[in-house]
Each structure stands twice: as C-alpha cells, then as structure tokens.
N, C-alpha and C positions, 0 to 999 in steps of 0.2 A: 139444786137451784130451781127455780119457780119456772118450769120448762115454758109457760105463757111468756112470761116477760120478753122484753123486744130485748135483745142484746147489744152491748154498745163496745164496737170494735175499733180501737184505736190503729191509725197507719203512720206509718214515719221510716225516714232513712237517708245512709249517706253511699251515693255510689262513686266508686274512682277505682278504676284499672290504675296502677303502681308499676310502671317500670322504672326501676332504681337502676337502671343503665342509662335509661333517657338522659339528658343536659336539662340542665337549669332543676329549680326546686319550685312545687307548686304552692302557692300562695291564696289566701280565701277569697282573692278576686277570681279565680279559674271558677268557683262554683254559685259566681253571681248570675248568670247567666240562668242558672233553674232549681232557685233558691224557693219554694214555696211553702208556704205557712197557710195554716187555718183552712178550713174545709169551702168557702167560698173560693176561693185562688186555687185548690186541689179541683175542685170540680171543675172549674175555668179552664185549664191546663188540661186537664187529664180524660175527661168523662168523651166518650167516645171513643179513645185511641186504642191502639192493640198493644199497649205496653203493661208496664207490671200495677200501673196506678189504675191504668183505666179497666184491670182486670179485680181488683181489689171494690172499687165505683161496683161495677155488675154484680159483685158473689154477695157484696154487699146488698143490693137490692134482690137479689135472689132469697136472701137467707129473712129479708126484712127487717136487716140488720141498721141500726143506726152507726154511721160511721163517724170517726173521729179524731179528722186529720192535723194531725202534730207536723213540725217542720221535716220537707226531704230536700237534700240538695244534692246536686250530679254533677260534675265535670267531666270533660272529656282526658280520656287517659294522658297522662302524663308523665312527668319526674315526680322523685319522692313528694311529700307532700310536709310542710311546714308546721313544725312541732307548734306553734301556735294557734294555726291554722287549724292542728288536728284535736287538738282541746277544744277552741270554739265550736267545730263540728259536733263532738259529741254534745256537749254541755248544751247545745242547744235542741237537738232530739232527744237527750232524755228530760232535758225541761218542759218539754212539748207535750209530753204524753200526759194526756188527762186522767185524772186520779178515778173517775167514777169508770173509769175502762173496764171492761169485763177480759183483753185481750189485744194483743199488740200485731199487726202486721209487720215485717222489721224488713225493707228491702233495702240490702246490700249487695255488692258484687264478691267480694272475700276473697280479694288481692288487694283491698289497698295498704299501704305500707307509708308510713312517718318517721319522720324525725327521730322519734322517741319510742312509737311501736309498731314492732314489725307485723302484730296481730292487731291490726286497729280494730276489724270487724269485735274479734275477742275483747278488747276491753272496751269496745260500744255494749258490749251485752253485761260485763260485769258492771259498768256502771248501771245498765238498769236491772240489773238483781239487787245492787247497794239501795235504788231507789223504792223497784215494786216489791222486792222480796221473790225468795226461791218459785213459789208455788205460781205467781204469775203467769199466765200462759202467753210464750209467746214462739208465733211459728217464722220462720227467716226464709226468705226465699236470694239464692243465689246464682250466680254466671256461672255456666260452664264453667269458664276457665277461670273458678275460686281454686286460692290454695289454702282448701280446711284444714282447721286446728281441731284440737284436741278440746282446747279452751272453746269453741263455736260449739263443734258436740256436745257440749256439757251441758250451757247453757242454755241453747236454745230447746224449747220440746218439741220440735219438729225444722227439719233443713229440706227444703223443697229446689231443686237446682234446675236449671234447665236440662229439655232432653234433647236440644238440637243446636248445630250448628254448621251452616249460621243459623242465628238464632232465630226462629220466628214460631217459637209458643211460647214466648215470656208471658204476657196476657194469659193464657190458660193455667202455666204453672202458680201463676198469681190467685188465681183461682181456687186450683188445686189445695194451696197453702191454707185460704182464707177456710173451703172447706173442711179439711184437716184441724183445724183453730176450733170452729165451731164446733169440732167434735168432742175436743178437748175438753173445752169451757162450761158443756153440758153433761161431762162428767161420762161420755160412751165409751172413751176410750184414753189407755194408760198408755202415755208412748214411752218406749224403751230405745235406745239408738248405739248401734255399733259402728264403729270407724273405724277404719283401715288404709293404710297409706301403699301407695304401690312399688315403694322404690326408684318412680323414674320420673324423669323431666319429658314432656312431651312438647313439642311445637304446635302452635295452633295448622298448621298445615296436617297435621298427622292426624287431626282431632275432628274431620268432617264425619257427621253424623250420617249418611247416609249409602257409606260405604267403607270396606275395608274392614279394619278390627274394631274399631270406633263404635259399628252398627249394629259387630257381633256383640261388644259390650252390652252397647244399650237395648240389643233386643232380648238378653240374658236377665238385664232388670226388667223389661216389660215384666218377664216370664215371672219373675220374683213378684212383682208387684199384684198378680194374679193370685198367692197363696194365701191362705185363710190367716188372718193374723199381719201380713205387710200393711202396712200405711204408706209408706214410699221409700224409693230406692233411689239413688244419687248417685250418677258416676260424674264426679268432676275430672277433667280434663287436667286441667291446671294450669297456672301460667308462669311461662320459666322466665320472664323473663321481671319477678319479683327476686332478689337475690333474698331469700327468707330462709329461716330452718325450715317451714312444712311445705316450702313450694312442692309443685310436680300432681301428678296423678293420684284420686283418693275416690272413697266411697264410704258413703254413710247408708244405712238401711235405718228405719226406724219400723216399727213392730209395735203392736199392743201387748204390751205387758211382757211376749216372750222375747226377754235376749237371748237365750240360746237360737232361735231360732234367726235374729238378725246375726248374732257373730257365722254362723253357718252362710249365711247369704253374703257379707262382705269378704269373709275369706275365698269363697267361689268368685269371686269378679278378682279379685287381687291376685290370685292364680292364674286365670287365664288371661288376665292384662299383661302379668310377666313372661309368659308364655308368647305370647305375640309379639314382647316389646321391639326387637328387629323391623317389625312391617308397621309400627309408626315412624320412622325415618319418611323422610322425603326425599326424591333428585331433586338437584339446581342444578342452573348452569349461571356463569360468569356474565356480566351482562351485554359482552359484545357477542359473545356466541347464543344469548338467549334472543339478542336481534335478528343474527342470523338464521337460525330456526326458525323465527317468525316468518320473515323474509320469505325460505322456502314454502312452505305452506300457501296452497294456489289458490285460497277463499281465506279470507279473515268474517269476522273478527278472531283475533291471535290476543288472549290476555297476559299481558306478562304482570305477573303476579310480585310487584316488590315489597316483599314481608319486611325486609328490613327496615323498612322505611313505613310499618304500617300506622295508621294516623291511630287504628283502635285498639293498640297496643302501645299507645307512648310515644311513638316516630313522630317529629318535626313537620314531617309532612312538606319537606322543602330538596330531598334528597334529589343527588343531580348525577349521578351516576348511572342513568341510564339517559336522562336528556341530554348529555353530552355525546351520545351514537343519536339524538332522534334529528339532529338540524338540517341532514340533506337525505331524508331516507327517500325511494323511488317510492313509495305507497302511504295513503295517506294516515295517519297516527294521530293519537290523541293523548295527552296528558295533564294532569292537574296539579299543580303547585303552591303550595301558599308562599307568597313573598308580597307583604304589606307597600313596599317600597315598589315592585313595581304596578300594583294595581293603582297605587295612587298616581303613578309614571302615567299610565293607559288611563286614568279616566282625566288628567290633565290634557293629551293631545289630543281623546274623543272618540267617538265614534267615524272610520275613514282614517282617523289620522295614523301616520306613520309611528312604529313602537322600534327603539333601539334600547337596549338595559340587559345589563347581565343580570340574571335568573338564575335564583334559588341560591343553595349551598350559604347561607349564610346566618343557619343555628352552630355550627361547632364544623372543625374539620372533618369527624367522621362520617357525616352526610354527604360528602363532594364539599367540590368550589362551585364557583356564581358559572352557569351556563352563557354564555353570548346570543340573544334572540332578538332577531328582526325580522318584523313582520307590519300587519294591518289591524287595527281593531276592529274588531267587528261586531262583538256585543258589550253592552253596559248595563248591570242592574245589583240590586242591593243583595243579593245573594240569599233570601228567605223563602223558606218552599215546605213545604209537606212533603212526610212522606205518601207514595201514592202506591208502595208495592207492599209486598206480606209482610215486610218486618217492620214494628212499633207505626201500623200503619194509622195516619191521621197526625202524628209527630210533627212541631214548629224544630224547623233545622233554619242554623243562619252559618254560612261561610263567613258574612262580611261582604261591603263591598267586592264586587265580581267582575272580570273582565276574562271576555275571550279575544285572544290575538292568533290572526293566521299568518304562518309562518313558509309559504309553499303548502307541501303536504304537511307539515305539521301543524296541528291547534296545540294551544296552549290555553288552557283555562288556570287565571288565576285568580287567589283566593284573599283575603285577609285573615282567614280565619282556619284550623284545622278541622276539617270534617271528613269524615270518612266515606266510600264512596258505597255504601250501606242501600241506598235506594236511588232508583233510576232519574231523581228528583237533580241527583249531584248535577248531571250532566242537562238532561231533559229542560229545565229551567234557562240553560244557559243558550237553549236554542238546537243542543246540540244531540245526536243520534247515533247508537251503537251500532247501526248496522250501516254506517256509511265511512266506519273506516276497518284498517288490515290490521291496526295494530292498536289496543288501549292499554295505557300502562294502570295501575289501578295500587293503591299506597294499601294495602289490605292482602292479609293471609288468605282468609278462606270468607268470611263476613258480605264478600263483595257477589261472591252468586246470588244474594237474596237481588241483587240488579239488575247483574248483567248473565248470568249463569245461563240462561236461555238462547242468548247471542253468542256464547262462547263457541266457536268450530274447534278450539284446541286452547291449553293453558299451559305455560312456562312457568315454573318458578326459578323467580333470579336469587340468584345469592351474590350480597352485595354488604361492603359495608353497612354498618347501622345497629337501631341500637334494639331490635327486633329478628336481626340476623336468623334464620333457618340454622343456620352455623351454631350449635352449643357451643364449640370452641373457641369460638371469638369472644370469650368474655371469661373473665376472672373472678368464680365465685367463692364468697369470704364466710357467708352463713348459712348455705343450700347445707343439710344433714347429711353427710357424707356416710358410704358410699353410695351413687347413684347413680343410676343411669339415662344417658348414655357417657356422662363423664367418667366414669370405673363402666368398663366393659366387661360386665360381669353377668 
C-alpha cells in the first residue's frame, strides 16, 4: 500500500458481561443507555476518557489516522441476553463498518452469552468475514475476564486483553491494539495466534493482577512479550460465571509469522496456571461471622467484599444478606442498594423526612428477603457523576435517582439503577466518605480497589448466596467442557 496515505480505521462494538445464572433475560433496552453511532456522538462520548474508546480517539490521532466510527453499545452485566436483542446488536455493528476502511477496531468483552449463542463475540466476527472477507484486518481488544473461543482466535488477527485487574489500562491496551492494526494494514507484520485453554474455572477474587499467581502469570507474558517475534500475550482470567463450553482460564499469544514459537509460549502459561491452580481459591466467611471479624478490627475501614452479589458480574445489586446483620451494628457502616421502590419512598418524604420501607431482596429469592430500614434522609440527587479515579477515568456513570438514609450508625445509599462501586464517584457524589466509617460493604469481587483499595485497613470476602457466589458449587453447570477445575478436582 501507498505508505503516504492517511489510513482510515474503522472502531465499533458490543460489550456485555453474561451471567447466565443471573435472574431475568436482558433485553436491547439494557444497552440504550450507551448506544453510540457515527463519529460525531463517539467523539462527544468518548474523547478525553481513559476507556477503550477514548484510547482508540488518541492512537488514532497519534498514527494520523482518520477514524471511523460505526455503532458500539455497552450494558452493564447481566442475564443472558435476548436472542432478538442479540441479532439486532450484531446486524447493527457490522452494518456500521464503513466499506472504504483500511481496518476495524472491534471492542468486546468475550463473555457475553444469548439466547441462541453461547459465542456471541465469535459469531459478531463471522458475520464480518461474511461481510469484509478473510483478509480484512481486524484487531479485538478484550476483558480480562473473556471466556475465549477458538472461533475469536481464528478470526480475529490480533486479540489484545486486558493486563489488570481491576482494570485500569483499558485505554492503553486500546492503544496497544490500534497500534498492532496499523502494523498489520501496512503490511510489517504477519500475525500468527495460538490458543490454549487452562482447564480451570477461576473466580474473579483469584484474578487480582497484582498479586499472587495472577501476577506470576502476567509477569511471565510481559517476559514473552519482550522476545523478538511476540506481538502480544493474553492471559484471560475468565468468567465463570458464563455457563459456556469455553468458559474458565485461557491464553492467546500472537507472533509474526512464527507459530511455533507462540504455541511454545501458550503452552508455558497453561502449565504453570495448572500448576498453581490450588492458590486461586479464595477464603470466605458466612456473612454473620464476616461482621463479626469486621467488628473486631480496632480501625476500619473493614471492606466486606459481596461477590455474590457483584453488580459487575450480573448481581441484582439489591442483595440483603448482609443488610439484615447491619440494622443495630455498635460502628458506623455503610452500604449501597438499588431498590427503585424505595428511592422513590425517600424522595417522596424529602430531605429530613422520616424513611420507613423494607429494603432490597426483591429480584428473586436467592438474593435475601426485603430488609426493615428506618431511618432519616439526608441526601437527594440524580445520581450522575464522573468518574474521577484511575479506572475509565472522565466516564458519565448514572445510578438513577439517589438517596442516602441514616439509619443510627447505618447509611444506606440507594440507587435506582445498578452500578458498580468501580470509582470513588459511587459514594463521594452522594456526599459521602470512606474514611468515616468501620465498615463498607461493596457489591464487587475485586473491581472495587480501583476506589476504595487505598482506605481499605483489611478485606473480608463474604460467601453468601447469589448469583456471582465465590462458591463454584452453588451452581449447576450444563455446558462448562467437562472435566474442570475446581469442579473435578483433578
């Protein structure tokens, strides 16, 4: 190709975390919310932030690239997602993609799961080889916690994933990817890609990048990433709690031109992943004794960690299994709920006014029952904020209308909406401060240190109902590739 020419790189994508354990079925109103089309509304949205859009914006004006944005939409994780729903999504990003593209940016997460496919990212990518044809260049960039196929591998000619978690280099590996693409397209390099599955189901708890085997992993891909010939190294995490054939732990290397040399590099991470696998387990404790532990602890803040209930893995966001130990605790506590029914309760008697309503527990039984909470209002506002810490920082977040009610030492922040407690904005917005209470409860696996992790003096993980459970055995799975672990303890 005509190395002068300005290149014209096309960006588009559907993100959805899939928990097929979650209640209810998501529907294409879940991803109205951040539905953007056309490069005017991408730039609007996105330019400035530290997410995968507004890193795609920068490599873009880096490279002098003209960019050319097609439709992405995102929801927040939930239940399976609506076989109608999941056609429309595609059909509408590959109809998006502009024909004079030299190259596709494709951001997905690679767990979301439909109706009709358990590989949606996979057949988002076959429909556009149906449309651009094989040779097309296009590079994907993924979550941590994808559960890659075989069909992703094939397709894509580069898989760029995140290297942390929680996550806060999505923006760079956006980057990364665009980079990678550009290499492609001008013909410097042949990517080659090997895949390898680990055999195991990992909990996002097991999965923190910055310690443990997790670290040894990923600082094993640095090292790969460093030899003459890598283009990039992926260890996905994976998320169990897709009931899929390729759920669980994987790794892709891509290479120029040499596969021997990436099969050499995925099979070394897939050995010493199995190798470890024991030291991704996590402790829990039950959530009366995970109070109690807090309790003893003679400084807070004490995080108690409810995976089960995590909002960024599919949870309700309304579990009440631990608000039913917080109503008379001696120290003061903090927790967040979404329950529509009572915020519209608290913004009816006001600011000052007296709050009486049972709370939460009212997506499905396995969440809890409705809590009993009486208290004061004491803040009101529409629940919109930026985020303002390292991860996807500059991001528009909306709970929904918002109320905080004080309940003695308990607050109660609640929500209309599920959001995850991702950035210090959840709380901070609402008036409210981490270092002024002993105990936060926090609807989030590990996601939630990009917030509060600096205030943490000690973290509990509860094990508790739900539909994100720490627990593998709480759940009955029907299409995970058997055997695996930790289910066959093997």
């Amino acid at each position: 190709m005509n190395m002068n020419r300005t290149l014209r790189i096309a960006v588009a994508g559907i993100y959805h975390e899939t928990n097929t354990f979650a209640p209810g079925l998501t529907g294409i109103d879940s991803f109205q919310g951040e539905w953007v089309e056309g490069r005017e509304a991408f730039l609007r949205n996105y330019q400035g932030t530290r997410t995968s859009m507004g890193g795609v914006i920068e490599a873009a004006q880096r490279h002098g690239a003209e960019l050319l944005p097609g439709c992405y939409a995102a929801a927040t994780p939930s239940g399976m997602v609506r076989a109608e729903a999941a056609d429309e999504l595609i059909d509408a990003v590959v109809d998006s993609i502009d024909d004079s593209a030299d190259g596709l940016v494709l951001i997905m997460h690679g767990a979301m799961v439909s109706q009709q496919y358990p590989d949606l990212e996979g057949e988002c990518l076959r429909r556009l080889r149906n449309r651009l044809g094989r040779n097309f260049p296009v590079a994907m960039t993924l979550d941590l916690h994808a559960n890659i196929s075989p069909t992703m591998v094939e397709l894509a000619d580069v898989i760029v994933g995140y290297d942390t978690y929680p996550h806060v280099d999505i923006f760079e590996r956006a980057v990364e990817a665009f980079d990678i693409l550009v290499r492609i397209v001008r013909g410097e390099v042949r990517p080659v890609r090997a895949y390898k599955h680990s055999g195991m189901l990992v909990v996002p708890q097991g999965m923190m990048t910055e310690e443990g085997s997790m670290k040894e992993l990923m600082d094993c891909a640095f090292a790969m990433e460093e030899l003459s010939g890598v283009l990039n190294v992926t260890v996905a995490g994976g998320f169990p709690y897709s009931d899929v054939p390729d759920a669980g732990m994987s790794f892709v290397v891509t290479t120029d031109g040499d596969r021997e040399l990436a099969e050499r590099c995925v099979n070394e991470l897939a050995e010493l992943a199995w190798k470890r696998r024991d030291s991704f387990n996590v402790p829990y404790l039950e959530p009366r004794d995970a109070i109690r532990e807090a309790l003893s602890e003679p400084q807070g803040p004490v995080i108690l960690s409810e995976g089960s209930d995590n909002v960024g893995g599919g949870g309700p966001g309304d579990a009440t299994h631990l608000l039913a130990h917080m109503t008379d605790l001696p120290v003061k506590s903090l927790i967040v709920i979404r329950d529509p029914d009572a915020v519209r309760e608290a913004f009816a008697v006001g600011i000052g006014g007296t709050f009486a309503m049972d709370v939460g527990g009212k997506t499905d039984d396995l969440h809890g029952r409705p809590v009993a909470v009486r208290g004061t209002v004491r803040l009101l506002f529409d629940g919109r904020y930026r985020y303002v810490g390292p991860y996807m920082t500059g991001k528009h977040a909306d709970m929904g209308r918002t109320a905080v009610v004080e309940c003695g030492n308990l607050t109660v922040e609640l929500t209309e909406k599920r959001v995850g407690p991702y950035d210090l904005g959840h709380v901070l917005y609402a008036g409210l401060w981490p270092e002024d209470f002993h105990i936060i409860v926090v609807k989030s696996a590990i996601a939630w240190q990009a917030a509060f992790g600096k205030f943490a003096r000690r973290v509990i993980n509860v094990d508790s109902p739900g539909c994100c459970s720490a627990n593998l055995r709480h759940f009955e799975y029907r299409q995970v590739r058997r055997p695996v672990y930790p289910l066959e303890l093997t």
